[in-house]
N, C-alpha and C positions, 0 to 999 in steps of 0.2 A: 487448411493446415498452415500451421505459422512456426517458424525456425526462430526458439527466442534464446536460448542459452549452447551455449558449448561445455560448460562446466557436469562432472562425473556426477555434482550432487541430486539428488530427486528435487522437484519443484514441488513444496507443498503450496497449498491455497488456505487461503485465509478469504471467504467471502463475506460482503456485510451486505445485508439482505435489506438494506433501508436506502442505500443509494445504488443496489445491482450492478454493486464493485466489487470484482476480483482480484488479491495481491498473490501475486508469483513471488516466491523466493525458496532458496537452497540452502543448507546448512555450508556458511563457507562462503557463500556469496556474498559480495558487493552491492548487488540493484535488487531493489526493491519492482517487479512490473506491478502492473496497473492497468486494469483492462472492463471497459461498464460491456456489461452484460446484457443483450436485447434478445428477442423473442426471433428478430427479421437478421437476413441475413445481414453481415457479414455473422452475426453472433456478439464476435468479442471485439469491439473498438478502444482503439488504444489510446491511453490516458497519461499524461507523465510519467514517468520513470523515477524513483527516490534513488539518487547512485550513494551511496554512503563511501565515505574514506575510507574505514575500515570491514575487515570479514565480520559477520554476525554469526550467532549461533542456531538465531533465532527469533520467532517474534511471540506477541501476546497481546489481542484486543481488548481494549478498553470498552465499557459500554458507552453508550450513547450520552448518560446523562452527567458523562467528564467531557464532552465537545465545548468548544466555545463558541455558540451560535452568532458572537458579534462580530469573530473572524473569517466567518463562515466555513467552520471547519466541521467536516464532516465522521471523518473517523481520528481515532488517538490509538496508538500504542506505544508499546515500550519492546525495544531491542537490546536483545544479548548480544554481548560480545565478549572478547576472553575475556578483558578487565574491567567491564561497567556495563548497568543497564540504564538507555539512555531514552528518551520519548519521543516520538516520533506524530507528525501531527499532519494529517491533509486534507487541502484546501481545497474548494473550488474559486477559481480565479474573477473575480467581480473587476468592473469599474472603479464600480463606487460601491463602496461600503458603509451601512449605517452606523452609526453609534452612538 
């Protein structure tokens, strides 16, 4: 059991089934969680956190073949907020990077 938000809103999940990554987030909320998904315990190992400045309303995955594999970026979306929807893009953290 993990204590991850205090906020009244529900936590929907966004999961992307190619990297067995789960995104946490609420209508209203600020962070983005981030959680890889395993089979062994613990289950859900925790993965960066997206904190945005502002409240979102919402989010929306992109597929696969909008990634930029030479940043090695593995999922894309786009985030609502009152007044703009903005992109949102993550990483897994290399070294060294090809290009």
């Amino acid at each position: 059991m993990i204590s991850l938000d205090v906020s009244p809103a529900l936590l929907i999940p966004y999961y992307d089934e190619d990297s067995s990554t789960i995104f946490l987030t609420g209508k209203g909320d600020t962070t983005i969680y981030a959680y890889e998904v395993t089979e062994d315990a613990p289950y859900l190992c925790p993965l960066s956190h997206h904190r945005c400045l502002s409240i979102h309303q919402g989010l929306s995955s992109l597929t696969k073949n909008k990634c930029d594999v030479s940043i090695v970026e593995f999922s894309k979306c786009y985030r609502l907020t009152n007044n703009s929807i903005e992109p949102l893009s993550f990483t897994v953290p290399r070294l060294k990077v090809r290009i």
